[in-house]
Backbone atoms as SQL, in Angstrom:
CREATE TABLE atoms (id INTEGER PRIMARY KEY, chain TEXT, resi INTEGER, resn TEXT, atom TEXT, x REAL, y REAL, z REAL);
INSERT INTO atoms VALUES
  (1, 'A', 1, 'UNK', 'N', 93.365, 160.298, 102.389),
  (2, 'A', 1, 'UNK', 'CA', 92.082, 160.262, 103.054),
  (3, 'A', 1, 'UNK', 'C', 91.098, 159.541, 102.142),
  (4, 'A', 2, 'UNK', 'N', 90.046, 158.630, 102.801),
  (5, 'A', 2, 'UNK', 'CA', 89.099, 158.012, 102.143),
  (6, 'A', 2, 'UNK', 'C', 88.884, 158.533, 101.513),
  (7, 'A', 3, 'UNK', 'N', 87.335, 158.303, 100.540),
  (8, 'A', 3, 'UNK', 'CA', 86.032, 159.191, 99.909),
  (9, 'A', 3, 'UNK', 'C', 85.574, 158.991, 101.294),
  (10, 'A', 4, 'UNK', 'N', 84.886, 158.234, 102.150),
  (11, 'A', 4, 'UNK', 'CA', 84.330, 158.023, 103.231),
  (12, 'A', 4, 'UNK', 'C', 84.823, 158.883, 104.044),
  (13, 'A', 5, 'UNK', 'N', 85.907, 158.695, 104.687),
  (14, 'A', 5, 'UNK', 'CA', 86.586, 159.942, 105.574),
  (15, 'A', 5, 'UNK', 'C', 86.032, 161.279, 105.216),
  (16, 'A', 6, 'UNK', 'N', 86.436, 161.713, 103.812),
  (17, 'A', 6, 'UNK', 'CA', 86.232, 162.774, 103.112),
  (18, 'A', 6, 'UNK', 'C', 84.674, 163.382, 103.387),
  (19, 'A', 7, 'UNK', 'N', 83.617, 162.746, 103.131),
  (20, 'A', 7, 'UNK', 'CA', 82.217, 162.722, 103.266),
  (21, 'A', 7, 'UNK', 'C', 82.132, 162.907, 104.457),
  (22, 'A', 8, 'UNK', 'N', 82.518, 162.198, 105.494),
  (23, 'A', 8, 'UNK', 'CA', 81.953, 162.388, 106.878),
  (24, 'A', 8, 'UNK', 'C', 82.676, 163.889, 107.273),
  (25, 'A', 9, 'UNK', 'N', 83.828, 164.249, 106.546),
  (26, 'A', 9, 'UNK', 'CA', 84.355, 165.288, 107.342),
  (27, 'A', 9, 'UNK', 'C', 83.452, 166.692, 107.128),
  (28, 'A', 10, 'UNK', 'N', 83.192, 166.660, 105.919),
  (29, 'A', 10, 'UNK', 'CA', 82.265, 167.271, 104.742),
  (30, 'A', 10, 'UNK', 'C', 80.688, 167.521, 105.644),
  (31, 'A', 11, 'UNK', 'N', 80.512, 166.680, 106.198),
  (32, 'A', 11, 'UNK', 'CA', 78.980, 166.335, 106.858),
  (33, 'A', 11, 'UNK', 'C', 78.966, 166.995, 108.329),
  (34, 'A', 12, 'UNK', 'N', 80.395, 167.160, 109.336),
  (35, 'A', 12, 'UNK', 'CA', 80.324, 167.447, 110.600),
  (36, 'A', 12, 'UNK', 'C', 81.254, 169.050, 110.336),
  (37, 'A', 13, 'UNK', 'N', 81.548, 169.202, 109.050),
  (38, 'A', 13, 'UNK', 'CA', 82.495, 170.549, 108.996),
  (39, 'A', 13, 'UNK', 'C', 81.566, 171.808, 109.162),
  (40, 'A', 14, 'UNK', 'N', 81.901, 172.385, 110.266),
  (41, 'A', 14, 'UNK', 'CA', 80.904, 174.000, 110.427),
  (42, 'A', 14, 'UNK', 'C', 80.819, 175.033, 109.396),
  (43, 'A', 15, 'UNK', 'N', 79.335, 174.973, 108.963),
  (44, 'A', 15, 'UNK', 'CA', 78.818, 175.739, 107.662),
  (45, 'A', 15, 'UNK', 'C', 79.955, 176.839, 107.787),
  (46, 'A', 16, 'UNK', 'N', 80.117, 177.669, 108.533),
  (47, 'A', 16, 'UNK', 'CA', 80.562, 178.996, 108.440),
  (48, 'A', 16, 'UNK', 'C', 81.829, 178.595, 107.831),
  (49, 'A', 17, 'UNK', 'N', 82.812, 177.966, 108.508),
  (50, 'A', 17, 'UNK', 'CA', 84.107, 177.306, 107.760),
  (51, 'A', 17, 'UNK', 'C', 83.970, 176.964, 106.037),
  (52, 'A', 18, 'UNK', 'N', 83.108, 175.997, 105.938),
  (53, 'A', 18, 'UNK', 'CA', 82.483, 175.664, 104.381),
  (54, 'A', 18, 'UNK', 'C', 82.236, 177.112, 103.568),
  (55, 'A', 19, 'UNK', 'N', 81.816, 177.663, 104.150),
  (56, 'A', 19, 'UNK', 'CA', 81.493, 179.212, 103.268),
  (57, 'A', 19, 'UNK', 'C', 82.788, 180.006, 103.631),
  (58, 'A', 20, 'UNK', 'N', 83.640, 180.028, 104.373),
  (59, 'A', 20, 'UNK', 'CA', 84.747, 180.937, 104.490),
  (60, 'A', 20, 'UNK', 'C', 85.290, 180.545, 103.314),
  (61, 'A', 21, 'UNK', 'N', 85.488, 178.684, 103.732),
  (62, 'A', 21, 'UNK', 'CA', 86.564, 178.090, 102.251),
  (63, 'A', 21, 'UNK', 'C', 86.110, 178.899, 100.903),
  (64, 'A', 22, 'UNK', 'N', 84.829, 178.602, 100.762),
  (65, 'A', 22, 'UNK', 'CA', 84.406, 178.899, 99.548),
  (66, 'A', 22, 'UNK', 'C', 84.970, 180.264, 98.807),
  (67, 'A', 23, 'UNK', 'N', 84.260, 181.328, 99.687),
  (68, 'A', 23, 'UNK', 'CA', 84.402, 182.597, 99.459),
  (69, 'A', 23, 'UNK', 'C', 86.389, 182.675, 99.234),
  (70, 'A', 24, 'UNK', 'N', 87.149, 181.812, 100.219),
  (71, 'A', 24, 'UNK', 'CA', 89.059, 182.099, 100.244),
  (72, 'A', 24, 'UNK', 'C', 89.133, 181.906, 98.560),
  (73, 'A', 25, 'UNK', 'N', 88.663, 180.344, 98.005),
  (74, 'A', 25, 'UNK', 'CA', 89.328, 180.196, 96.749),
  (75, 'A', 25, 'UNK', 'C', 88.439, 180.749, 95.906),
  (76, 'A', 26, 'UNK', 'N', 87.230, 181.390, 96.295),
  (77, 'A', 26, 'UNK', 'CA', 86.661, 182.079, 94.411),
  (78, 'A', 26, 'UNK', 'C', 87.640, 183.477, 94.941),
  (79, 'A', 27, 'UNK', 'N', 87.988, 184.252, 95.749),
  (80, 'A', 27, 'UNK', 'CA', 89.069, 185.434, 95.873),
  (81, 'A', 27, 'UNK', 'C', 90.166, 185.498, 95.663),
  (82, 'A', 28, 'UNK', 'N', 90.681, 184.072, 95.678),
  (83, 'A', 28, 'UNK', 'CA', 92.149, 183.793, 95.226),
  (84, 'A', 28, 'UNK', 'C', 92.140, 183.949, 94.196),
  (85, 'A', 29, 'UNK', 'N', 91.395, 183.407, 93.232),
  (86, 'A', 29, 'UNK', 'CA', 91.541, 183.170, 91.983),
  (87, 'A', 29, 'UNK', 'C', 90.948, 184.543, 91.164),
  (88, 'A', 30, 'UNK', 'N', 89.941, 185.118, 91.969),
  (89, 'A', 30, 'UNK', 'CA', 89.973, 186.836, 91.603),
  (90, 'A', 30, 'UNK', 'C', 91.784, 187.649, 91.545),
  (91, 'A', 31, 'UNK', 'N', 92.124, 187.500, 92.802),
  (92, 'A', 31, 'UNK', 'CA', 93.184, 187.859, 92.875),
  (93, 'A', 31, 'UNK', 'C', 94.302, 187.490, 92.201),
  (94, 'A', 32, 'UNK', 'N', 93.972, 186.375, 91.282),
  (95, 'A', 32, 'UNK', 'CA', 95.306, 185.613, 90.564),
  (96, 'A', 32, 'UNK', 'C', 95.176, 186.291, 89.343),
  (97, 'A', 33, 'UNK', 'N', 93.780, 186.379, 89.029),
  (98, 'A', 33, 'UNK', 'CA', 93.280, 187.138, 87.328),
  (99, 'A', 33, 'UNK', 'C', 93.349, 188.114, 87.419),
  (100, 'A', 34, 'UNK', 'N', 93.444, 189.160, 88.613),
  (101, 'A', 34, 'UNK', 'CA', 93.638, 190.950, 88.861),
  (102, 'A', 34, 'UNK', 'C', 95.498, 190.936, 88.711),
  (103, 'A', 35, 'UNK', 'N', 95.669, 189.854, 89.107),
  (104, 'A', 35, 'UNK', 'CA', 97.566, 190.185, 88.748),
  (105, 'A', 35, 'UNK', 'C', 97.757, 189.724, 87.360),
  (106, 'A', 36, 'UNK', 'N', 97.510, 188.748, 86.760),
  (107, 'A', 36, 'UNK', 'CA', 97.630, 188.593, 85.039),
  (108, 'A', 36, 'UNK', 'C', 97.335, 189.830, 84.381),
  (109, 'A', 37, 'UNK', 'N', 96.260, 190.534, 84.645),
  (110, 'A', 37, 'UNK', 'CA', 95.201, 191.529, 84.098),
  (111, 'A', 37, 'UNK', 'C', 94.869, 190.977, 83.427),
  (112, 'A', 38, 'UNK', 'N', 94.085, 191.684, 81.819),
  (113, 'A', 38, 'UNK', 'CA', 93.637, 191.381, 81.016),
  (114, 'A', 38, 'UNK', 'C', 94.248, 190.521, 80.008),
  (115, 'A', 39, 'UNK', 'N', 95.760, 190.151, 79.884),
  (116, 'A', 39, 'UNK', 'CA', 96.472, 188.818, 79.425),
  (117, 'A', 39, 'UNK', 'C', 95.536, 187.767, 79.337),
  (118, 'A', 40, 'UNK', 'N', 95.548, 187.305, 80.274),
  (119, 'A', 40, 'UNK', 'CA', 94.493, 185.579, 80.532),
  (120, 'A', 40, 'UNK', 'C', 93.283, 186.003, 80.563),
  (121, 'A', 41, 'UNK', 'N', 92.799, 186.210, 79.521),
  (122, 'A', 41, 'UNK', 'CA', 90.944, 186.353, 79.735),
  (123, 'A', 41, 'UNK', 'C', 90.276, 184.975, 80.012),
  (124, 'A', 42, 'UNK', 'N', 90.701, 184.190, 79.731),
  (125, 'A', 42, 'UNK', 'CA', 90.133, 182.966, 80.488),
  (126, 'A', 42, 'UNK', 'C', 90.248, 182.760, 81.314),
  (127, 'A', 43, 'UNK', 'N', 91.463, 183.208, 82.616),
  (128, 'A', 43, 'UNK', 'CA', 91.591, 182.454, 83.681),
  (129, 'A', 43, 'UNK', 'C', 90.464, 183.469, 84.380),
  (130, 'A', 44, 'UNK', 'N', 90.406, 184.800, 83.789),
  (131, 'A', 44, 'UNK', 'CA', 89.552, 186.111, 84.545),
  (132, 'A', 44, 'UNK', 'C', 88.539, 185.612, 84.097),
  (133, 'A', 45, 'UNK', 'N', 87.755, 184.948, 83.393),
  (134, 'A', 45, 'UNK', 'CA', 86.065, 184.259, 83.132),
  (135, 'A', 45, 'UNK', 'C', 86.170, 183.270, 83.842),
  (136, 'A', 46, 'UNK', 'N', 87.083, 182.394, 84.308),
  (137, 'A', 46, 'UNK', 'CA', 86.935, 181.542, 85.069),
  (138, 'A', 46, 'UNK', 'C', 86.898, 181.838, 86.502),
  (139, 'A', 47, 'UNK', 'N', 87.667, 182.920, 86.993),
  (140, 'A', 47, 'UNK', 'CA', 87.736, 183.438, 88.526),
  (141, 'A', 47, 'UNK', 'C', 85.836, 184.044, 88.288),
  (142, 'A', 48, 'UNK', 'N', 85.516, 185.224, 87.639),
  (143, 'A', 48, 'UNK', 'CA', 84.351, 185.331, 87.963),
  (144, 'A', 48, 'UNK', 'C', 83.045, 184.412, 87.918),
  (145, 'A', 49, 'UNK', 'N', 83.528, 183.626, 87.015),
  (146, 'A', 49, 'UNK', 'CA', 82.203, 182.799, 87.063),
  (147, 'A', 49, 'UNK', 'C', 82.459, 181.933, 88.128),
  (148, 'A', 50, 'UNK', 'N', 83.416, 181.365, 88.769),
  (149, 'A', 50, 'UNK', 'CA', 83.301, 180.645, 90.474),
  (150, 'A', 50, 'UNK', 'C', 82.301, 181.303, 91.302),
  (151, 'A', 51, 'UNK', 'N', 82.869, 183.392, 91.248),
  (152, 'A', 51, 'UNK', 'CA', 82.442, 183.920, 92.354),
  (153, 'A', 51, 'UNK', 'C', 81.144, 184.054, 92.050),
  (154, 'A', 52, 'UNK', 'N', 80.530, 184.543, 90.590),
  (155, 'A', 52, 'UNK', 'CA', 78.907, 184.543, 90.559),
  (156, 'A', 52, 'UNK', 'C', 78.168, 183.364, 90.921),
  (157, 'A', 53, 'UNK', 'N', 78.743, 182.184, 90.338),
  (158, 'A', 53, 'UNK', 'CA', 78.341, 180.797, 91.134),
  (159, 'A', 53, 'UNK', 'C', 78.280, 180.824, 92.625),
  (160, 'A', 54, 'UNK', 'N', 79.098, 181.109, 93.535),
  (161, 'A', 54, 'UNK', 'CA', 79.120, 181.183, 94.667),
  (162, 'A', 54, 'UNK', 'C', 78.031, 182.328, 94.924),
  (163, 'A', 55, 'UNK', 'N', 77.332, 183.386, 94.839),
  (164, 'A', 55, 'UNK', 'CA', 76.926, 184.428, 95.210),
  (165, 'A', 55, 'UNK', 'C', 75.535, 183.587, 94.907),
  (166, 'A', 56, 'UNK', 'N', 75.300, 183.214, 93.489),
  (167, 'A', 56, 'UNK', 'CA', 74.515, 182.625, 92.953),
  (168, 'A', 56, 'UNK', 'C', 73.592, 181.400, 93.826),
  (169, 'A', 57, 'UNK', 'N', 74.691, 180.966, 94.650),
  (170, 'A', 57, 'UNK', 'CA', 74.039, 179.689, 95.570),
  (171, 'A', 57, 'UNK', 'C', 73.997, 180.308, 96.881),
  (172, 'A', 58, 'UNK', 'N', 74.517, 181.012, 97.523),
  (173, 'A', 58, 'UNK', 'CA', 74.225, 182.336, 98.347),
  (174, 'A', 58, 'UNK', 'C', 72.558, 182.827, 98.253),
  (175, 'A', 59, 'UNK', 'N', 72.261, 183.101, 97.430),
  (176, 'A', 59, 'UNK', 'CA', 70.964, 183.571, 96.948),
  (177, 'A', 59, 'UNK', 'C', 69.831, 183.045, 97.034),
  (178, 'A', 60, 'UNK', 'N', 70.550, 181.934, 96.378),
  (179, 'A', 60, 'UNK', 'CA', 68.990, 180.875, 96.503),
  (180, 'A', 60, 'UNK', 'C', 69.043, 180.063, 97.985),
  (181, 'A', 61, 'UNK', 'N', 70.495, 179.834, 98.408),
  (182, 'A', 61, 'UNK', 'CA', 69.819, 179.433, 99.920),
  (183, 'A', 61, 'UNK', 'C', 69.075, 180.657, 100.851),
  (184, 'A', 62, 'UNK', 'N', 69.236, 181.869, 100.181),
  (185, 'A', 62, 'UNK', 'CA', 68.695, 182.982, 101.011),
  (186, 'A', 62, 'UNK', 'C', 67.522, 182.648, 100.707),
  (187, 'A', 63, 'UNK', 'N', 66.595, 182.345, 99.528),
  (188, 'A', 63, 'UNK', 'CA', 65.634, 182.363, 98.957),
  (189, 'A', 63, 'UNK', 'C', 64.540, 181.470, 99.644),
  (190, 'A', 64, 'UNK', 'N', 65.311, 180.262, 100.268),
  (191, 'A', 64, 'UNK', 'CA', 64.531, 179.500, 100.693),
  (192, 'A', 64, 'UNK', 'C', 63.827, 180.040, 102.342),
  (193, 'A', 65, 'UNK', 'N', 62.953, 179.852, 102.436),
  (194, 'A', 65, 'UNK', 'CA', 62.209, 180.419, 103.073),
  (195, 'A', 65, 'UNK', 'C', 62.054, 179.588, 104.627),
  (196, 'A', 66, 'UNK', 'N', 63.446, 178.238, 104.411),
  (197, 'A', 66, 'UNK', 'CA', 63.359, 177.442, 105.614),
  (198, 'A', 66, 'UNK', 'C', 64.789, 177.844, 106.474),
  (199, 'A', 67, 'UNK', 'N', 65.416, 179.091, 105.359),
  (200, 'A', 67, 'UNK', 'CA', 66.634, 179.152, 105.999),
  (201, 'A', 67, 'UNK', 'C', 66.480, 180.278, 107.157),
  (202, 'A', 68, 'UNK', 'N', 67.268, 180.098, 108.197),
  (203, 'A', 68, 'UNK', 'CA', 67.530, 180.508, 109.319),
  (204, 'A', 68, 'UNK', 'C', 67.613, 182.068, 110.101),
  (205, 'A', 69, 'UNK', 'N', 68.755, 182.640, 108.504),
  (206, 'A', 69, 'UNK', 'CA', 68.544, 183.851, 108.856),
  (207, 'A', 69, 'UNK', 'C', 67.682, 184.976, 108.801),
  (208, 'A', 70, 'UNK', 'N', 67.663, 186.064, 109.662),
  (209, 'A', 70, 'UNK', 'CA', 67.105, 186.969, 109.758),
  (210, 'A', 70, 'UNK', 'C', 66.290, 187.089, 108.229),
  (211, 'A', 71, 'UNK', 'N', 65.176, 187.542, 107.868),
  (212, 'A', 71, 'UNK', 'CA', 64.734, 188.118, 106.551),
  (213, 'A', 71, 'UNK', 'C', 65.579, 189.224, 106.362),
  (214, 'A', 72, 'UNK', 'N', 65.828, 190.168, 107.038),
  (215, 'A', 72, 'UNK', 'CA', 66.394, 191.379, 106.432),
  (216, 'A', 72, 'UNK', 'C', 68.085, 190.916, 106.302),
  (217, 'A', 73, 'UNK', 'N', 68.496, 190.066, 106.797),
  (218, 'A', 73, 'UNK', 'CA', 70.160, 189.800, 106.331),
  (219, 'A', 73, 'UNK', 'C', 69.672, 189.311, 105.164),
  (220, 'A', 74, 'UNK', 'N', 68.945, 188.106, 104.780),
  (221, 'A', 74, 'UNK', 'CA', 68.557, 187.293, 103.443),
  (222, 'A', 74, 'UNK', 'C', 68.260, 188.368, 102.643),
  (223, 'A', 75, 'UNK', 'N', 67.833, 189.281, 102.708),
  (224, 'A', 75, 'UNK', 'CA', 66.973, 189.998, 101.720),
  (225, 'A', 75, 'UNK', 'C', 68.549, 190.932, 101.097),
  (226, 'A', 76, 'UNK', 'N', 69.593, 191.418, 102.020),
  (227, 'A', 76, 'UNK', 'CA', 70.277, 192.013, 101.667),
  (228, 'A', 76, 'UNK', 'C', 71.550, 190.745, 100.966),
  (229, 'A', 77, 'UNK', 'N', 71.787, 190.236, 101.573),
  (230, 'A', 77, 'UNK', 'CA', 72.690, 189.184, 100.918),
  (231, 'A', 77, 'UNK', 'C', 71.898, 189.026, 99.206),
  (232, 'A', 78, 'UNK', 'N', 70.678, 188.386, 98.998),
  (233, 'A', 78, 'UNK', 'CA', 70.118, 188.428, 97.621),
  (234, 'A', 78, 'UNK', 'C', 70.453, 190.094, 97.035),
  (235, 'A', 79, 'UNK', 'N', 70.367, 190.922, 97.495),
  (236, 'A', 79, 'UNK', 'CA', 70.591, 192.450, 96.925),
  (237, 'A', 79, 'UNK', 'C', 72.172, 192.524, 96.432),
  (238, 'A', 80, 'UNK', 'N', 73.103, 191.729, 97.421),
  (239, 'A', 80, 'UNK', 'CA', 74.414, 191.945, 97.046),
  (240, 'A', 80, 'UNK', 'C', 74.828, 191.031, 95.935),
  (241, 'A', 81, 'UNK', 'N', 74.271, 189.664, 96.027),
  (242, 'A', 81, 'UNK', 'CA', 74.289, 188.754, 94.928),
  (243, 'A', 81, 'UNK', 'C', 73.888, 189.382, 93.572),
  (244, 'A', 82, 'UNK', 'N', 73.062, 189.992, 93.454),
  (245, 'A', 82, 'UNK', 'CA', 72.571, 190.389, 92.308),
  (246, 'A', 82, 'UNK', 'C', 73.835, 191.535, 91.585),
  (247, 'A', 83, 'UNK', 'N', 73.878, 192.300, 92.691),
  (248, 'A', 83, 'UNK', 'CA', 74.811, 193.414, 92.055),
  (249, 'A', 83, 'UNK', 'C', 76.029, 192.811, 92.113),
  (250, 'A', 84, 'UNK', 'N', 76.785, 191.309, 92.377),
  (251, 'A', 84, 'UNK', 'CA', 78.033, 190.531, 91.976),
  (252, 'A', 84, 'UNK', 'C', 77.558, 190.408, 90.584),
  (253, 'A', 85, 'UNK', 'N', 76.669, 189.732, 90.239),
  (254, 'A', 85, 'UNK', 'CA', 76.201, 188.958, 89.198),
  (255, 'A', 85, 'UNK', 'C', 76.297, 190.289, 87.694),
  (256, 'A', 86, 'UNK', 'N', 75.433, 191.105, 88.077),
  (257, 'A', 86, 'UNK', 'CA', 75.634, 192.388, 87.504),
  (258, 'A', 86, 'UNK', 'C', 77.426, 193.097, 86.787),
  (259, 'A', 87, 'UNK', 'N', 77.372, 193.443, 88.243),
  (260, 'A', 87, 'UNK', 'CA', 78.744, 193.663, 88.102),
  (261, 'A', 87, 'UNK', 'C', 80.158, 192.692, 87.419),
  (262, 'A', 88, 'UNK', 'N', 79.708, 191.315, 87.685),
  (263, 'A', 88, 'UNK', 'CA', 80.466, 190.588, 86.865),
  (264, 'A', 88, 'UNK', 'C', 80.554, 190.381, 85.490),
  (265, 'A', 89, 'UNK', 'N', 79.565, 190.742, 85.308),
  (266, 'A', 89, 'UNK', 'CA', 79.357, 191.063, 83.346),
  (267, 'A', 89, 'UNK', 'C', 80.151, 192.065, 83.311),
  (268, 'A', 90, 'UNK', 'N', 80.081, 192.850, 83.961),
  (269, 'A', 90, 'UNK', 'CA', 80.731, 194.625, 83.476),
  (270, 'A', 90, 'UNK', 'C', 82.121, 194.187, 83.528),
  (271, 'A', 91, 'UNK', 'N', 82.775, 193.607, 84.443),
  (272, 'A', 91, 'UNK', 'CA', 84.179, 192.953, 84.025),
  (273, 'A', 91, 'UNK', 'C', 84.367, 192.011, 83.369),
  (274, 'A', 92, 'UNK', 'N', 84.486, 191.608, 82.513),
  (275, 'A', 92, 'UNK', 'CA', 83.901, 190.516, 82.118),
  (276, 'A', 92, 'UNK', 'C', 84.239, 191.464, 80.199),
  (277, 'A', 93, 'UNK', 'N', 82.994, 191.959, 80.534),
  (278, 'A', 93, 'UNK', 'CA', 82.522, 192.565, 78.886),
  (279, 'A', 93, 'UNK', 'C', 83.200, 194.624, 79.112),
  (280, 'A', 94, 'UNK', 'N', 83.134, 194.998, 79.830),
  (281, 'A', 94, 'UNK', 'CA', 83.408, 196.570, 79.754),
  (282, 'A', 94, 'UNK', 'C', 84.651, 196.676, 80.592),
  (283, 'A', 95, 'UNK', 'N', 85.360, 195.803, 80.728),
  (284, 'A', 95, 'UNK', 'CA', 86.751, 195.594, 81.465),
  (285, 'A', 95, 'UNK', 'C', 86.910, 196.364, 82.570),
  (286, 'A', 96, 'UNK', 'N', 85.957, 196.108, 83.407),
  (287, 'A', 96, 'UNK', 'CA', 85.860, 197.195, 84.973),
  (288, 'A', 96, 'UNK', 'C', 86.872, 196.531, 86.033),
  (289, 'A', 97, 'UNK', 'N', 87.265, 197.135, 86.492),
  (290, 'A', 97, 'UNK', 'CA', 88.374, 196.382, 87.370),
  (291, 'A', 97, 'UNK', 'C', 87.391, 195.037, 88.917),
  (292, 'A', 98, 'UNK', 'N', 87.849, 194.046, 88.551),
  (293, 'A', 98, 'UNK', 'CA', 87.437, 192.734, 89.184),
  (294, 'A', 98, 'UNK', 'C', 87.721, 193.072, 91.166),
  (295, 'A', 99, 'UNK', 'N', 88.652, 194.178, 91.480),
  (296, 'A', 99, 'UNK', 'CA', 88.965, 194.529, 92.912),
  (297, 'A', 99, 'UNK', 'C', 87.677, 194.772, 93.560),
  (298, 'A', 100, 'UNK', 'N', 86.651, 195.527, 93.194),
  (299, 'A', 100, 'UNK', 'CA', 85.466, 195.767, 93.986),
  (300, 'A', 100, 'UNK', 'C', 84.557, 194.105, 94.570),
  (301, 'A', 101, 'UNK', 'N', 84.918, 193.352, 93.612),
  (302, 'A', 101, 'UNK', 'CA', 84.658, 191.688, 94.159),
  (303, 'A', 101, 'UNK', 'C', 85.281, 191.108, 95.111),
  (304, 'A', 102, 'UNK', 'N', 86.601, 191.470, 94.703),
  (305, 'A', 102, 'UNK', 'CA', 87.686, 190.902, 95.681),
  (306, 'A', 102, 'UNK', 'C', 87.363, 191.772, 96.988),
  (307, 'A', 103, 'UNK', 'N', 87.374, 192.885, 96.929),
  (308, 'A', 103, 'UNK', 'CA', 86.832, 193.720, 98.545),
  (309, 'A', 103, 'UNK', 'C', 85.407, 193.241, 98.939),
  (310, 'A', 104, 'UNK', 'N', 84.493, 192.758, 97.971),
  (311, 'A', 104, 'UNK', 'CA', 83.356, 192.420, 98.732),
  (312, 'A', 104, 'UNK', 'C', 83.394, 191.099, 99.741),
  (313, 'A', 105, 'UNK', 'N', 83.987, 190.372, 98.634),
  (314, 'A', 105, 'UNK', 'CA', 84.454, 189.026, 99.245),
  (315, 'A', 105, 'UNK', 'C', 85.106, 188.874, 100.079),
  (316, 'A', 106, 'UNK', 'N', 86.048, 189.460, 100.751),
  (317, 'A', 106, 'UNK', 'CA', 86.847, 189.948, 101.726),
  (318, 'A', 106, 'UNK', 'C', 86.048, 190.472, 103.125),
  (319, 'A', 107, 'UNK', 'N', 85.006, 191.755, 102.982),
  (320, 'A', 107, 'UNK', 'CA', 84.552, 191.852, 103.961),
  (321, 'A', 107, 'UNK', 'C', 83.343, 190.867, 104.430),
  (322, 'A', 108, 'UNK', 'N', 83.111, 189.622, 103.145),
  (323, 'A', 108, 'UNK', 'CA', 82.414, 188.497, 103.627),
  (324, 'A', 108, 'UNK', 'C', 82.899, 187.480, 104.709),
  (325, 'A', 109, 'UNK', 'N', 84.310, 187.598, 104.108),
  (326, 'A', 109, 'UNK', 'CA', 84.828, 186.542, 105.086),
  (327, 'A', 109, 'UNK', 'C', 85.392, 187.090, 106.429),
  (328, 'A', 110, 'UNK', 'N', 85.591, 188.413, 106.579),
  (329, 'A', 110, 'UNK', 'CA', 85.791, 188.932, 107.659),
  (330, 'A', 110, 'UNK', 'C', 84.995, 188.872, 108.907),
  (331, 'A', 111, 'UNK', 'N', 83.491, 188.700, 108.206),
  (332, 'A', 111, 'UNK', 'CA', 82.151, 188.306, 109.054),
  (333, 'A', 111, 'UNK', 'C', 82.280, 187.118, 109.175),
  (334, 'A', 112, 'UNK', 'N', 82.509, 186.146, 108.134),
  (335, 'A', 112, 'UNK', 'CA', 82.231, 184.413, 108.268),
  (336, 'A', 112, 'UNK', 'C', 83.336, 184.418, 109.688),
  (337, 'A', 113, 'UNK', 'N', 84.565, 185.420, 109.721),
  (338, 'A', 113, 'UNK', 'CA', 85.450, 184.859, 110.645),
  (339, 'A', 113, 'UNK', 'C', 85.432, 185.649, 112.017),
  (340, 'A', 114, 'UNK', 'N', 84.317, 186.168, 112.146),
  (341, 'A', 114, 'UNK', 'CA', 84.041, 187.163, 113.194),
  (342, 'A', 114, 'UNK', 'C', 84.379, 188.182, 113.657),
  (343, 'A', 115, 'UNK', 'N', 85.451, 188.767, 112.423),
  (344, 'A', 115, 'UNK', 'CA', 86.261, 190.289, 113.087),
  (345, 'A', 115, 'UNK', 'C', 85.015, 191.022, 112.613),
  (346, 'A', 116, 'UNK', 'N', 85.344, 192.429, 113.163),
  (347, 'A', 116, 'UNK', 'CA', 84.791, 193.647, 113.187),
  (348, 'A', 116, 'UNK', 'C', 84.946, 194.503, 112.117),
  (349, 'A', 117, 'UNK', 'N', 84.128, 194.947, 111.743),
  (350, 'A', 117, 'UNK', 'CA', 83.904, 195.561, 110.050),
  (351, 'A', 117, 'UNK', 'C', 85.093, 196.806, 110.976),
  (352, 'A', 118, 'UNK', 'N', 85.920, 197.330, 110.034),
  (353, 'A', 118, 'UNK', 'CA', 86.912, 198.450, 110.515),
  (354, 'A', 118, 'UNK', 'C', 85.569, 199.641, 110.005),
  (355, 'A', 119, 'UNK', 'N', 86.133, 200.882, 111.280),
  (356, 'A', 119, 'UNK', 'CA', 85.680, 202.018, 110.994),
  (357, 'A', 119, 'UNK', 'C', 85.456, 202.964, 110.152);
């Protein structure tokens, strides 16, 4: 595929898809560093810092005040970002298990893909 191809596909691809992708590979790679465990501490600083990056740009498009959604979804999405960001230090530095990310991220994309939060 072009760069051109690539760009245009990039330009007409539905946000929600773009953020599913996103959220699939920063969870994969949670999930790749929760099976190493604590062995690869680099590949586990590298899985979290994708996902705080991702939460991180999450945030600030919430922030902007031209974006779309509801205030009270924005306001809670920035609330959950923060406590990724948080919480990613604590694994990171106090070796807390990285699964509570991987489940958040999970019931993100469950919404990006329109199922129903289970009971």
């Amino acid at each position: 595929m072009s760069h051109e191809a690539y760009r245009k596909a990039q330009k007409t691809a539905d946000p929600r898809d773009s953020e599913y992708r996103a959220f699939s590979e920063a969870t994969r790679r949670l999930m790749a560093a929760k099976e190493t465990g604590r062995g690869d501490l680099k590949q586990l600083i590298e899985a979290v810092h994708l996902n705080r990056t991702l939460w991180g740009t999450l945030a600030s498009d919430c922030a902007d005040p031209t974006n779309q959604l509801p205030s009270e979804t924005r306001a809670l999405i920035i609330s959950l970002a923060r406590w990724v960001s948080v919480y990613s230090s604590d694994v990171v530095q106090k070796k807390d298990s990285v699964e509570p990310l991987i489940d958040v991220n999970r019931i993100i994309m469950d919404g990006l893909a329109g199922k129903k939060p289970a009971a």
